[in-house]
C-alpha positions as CSV (number, residue, x, y, z in Angstrom):
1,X,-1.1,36.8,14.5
2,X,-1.7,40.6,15.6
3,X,0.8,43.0,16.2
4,X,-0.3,43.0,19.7
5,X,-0.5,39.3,20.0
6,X,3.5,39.5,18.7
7,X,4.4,42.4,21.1
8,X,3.1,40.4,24.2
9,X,5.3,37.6,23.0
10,X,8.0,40.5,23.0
11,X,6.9,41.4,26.6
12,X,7.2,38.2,28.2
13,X,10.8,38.4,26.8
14,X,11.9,41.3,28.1
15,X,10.4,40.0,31.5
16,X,12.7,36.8,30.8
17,X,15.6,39.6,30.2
18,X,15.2,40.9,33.8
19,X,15.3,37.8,34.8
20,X,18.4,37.1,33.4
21,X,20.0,40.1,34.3
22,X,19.8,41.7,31.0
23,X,18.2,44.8,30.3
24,X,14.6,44.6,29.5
25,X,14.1,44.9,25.8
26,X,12.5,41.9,24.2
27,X,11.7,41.8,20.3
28,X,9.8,38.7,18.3
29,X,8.9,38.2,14.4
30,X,6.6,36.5,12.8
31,X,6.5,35.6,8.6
32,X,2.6,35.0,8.3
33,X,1.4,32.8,11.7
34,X,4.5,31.4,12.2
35,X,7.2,32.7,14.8
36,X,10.3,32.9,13.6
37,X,12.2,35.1,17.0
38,X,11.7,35.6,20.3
39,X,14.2,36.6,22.4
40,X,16.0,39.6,24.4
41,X,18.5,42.4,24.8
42,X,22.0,40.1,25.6
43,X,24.8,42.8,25.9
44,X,25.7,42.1,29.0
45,X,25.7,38.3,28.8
46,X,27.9,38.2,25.9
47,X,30.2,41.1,26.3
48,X,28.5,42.5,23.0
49,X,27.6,45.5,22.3
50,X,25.3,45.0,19.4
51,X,23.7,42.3,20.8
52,X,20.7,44.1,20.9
53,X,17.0,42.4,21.3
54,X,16.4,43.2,17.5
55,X,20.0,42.2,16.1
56,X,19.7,39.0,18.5
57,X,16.1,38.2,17.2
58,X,16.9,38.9,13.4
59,X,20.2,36.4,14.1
60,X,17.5,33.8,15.3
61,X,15.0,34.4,12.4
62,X,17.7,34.2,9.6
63,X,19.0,31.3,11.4
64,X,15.4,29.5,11.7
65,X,14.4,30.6,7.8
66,X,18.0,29.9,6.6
67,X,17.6,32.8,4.6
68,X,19.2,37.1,5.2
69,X,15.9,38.3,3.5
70,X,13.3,38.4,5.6
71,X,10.6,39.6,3.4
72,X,6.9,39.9,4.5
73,X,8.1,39.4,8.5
74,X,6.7,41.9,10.7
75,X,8.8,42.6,14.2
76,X,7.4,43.6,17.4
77,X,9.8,45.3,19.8
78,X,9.1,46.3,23.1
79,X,11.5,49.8,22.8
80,X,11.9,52.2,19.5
81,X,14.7,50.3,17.3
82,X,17.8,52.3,17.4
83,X,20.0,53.6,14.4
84,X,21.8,50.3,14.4
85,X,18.8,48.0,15.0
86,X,16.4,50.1,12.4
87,X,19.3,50.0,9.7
88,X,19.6,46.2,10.0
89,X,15.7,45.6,10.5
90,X,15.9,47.3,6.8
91,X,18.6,45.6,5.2
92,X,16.7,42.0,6.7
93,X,13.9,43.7,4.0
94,X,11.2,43.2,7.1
95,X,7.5,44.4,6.1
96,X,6.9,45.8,9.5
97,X,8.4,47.0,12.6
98,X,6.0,47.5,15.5
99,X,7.2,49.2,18.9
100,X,6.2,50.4,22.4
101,X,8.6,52.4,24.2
102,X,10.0,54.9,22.7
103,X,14.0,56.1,22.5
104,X,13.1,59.0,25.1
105,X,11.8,56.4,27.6
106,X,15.5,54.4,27.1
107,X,17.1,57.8,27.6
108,X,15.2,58.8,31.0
109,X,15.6,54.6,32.3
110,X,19.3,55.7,31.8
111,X,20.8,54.5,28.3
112,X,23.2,56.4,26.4
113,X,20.3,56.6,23.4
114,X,21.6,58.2,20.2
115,X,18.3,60.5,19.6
116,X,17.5,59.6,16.8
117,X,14.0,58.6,15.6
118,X,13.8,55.2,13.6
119,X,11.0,57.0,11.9
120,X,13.8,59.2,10.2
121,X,16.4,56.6,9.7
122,X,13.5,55.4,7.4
123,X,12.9,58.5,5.9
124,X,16.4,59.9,5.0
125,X,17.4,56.2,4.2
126,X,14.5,56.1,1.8
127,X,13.3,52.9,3.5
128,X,9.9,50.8,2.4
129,X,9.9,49.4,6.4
130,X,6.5,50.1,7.2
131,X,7.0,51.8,11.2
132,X,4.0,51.9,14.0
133,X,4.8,53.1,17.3
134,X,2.8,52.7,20.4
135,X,1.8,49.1,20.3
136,X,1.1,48.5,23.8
137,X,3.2,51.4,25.0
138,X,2.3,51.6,28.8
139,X,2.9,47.8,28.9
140,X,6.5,48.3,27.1
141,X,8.0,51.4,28.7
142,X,7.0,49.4,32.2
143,X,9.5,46.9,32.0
144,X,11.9,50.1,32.1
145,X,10.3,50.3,36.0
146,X,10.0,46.6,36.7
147,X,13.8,46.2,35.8
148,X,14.9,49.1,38.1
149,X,12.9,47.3,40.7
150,X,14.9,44.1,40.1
151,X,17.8,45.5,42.0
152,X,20.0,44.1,38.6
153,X,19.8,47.3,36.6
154,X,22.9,48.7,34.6
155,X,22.4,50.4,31.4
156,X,25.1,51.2,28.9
């Protein structure tokens, strides 16, 4: 499985997040061929604020592996991880983290974005998380517009 081929798999859940009234983040991971996550941003529906699309999908994947390590997994998400989802995508041991969007796209759809790179959580953390940014970006920052248009925006 590509990254691509696991980002549009992170697409079509951010869709399903707009849809649900969430905000539009998706994020899936795959350990070799095998999905392990899929799922979305779910702040809103469970009054959590870490219940970001990575944190939810990492939950899913340890839950599904029955393991906290997730070595060799690669994880596609459709926006830049945050300082909270980039420090937990590291301490999960992931291989890879592939995004589209980027923080600045979060900040101008109007979240409260801490600006700060996941590129240099990994480098002052001294991190081996491989990082590529935009996989599929046009597709990714998008769903920023298409969940505007929903009429059930509301970022935090």
């Amino acid at each position: 499985m590509t990254m691509e081929e696991l980002m549009r798999l992170a697409i079509d859940r951010g869709r399903a997040a707009i849809a649900a009234g969430q905000t539009p983040i998706g994020c899936a991971i795959a350990i070799g061929d095998r999905v392990v996550a899929a799922n979305h941003n779910r702040v809103l529906a469970t009054t959590d604020i870490t219940a970001h699309a990575e944190i939810v999908a990492l939950r899913e994947a340890c839950h599904t592996t029955g393991q906290i390590h997730l070595e060799g997994a690669r994880v596609a998400s459709t926006c830049e991880p945050c300082p909270m989802c980039m420090s937990a995508l590291h301490w999960a041991r992931v291989d890879t983290v592939g995004y589209g969007a980027t923080i600045a796209d979060a900040k101008t759809a109007g979240f409260n974005e801490l600006r700060i790179p996941a590129a240099e959580i990994i480098r002052l953390g001294g991190s081996q998380v491989k990082l590529v940014s935009d996989v599929l970006r046009e597709e990714c920052a998008a769903l920023f517009a298409e969940w505007k248009a929903s009429g059930k925006a509301k970022a935090y």
